[in-house]
C-alpha positions as CSV (number, residue, x, y, z in Angstrom):
1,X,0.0,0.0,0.0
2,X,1.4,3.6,-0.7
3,X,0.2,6.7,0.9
4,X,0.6,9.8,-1.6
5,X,-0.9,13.2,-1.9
6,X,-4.4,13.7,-4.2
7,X,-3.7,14.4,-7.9
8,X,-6.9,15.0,-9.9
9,X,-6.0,11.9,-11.7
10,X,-7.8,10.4,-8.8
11,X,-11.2,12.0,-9.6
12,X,-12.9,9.0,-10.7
13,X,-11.7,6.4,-8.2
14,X,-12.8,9.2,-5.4
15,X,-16.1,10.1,-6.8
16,X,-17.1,6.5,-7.0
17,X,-15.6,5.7,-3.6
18,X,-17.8,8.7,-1.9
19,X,-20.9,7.8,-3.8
20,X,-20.3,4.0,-2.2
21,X,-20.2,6.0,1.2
22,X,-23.5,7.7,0.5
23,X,-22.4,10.9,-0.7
24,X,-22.5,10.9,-4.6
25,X,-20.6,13.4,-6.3
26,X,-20.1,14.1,-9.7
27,X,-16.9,13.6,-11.4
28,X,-16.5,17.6,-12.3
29,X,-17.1,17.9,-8.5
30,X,-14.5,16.1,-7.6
31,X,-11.9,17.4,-9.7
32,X,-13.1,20.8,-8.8
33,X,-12.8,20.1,-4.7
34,X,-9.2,18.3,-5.8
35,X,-7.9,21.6,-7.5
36,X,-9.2,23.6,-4.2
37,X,-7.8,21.5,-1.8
38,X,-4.4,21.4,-3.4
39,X,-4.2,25.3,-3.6
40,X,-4.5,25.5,0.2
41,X,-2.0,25.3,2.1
42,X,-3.8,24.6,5.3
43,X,-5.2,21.7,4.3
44,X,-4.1,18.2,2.6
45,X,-5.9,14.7,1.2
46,X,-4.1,11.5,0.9
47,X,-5.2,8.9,-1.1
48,X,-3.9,4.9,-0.2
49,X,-3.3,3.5,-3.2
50,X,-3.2,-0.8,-2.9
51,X,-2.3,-2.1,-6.8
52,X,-2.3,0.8,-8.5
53,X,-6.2,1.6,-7.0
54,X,-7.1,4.0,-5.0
55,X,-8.5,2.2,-2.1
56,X,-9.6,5.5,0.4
57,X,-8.5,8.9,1.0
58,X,-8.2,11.1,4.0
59,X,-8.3,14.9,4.4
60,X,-6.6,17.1,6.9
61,X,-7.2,20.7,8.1
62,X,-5.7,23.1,9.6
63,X,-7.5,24.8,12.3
64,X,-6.9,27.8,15.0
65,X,-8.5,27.6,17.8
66,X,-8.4,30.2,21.1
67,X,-8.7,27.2,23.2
């Protein structure tokens, strides 16, 4: 299994994995929220990739908080 950043090559694989969890997006959607994601630097999405499939994802944020 590799861990790697998002690329919007992912798109499809992503799309159909969140519409599997119950939240269907489309596939424009996707590469739309990829190219957003990746032009923020306080946030990041890695995919794990098992034979060359994306297999899940996971997406971090950076928050401030006063407390």
């Amino acid at each position: 299994m590799i861990i790697r950043a998002v690329h919007e090559k992912d798109a499809e694989k992503l799309s159909q994995l969140s519409a599997q969890l119950g939240y269907p997006t489309s596939l424009e959607k996707t590469i739309e929220n990829i190219r957003q994601i990746n032009a923020d630097y306080n946030q990041v999405t890695f995919v794990a990739e098992c034979e060359n499939t994306v297999a899940g994802w996971i997406q971090l944020q950076k928050r401030v908080s006063i407390v």
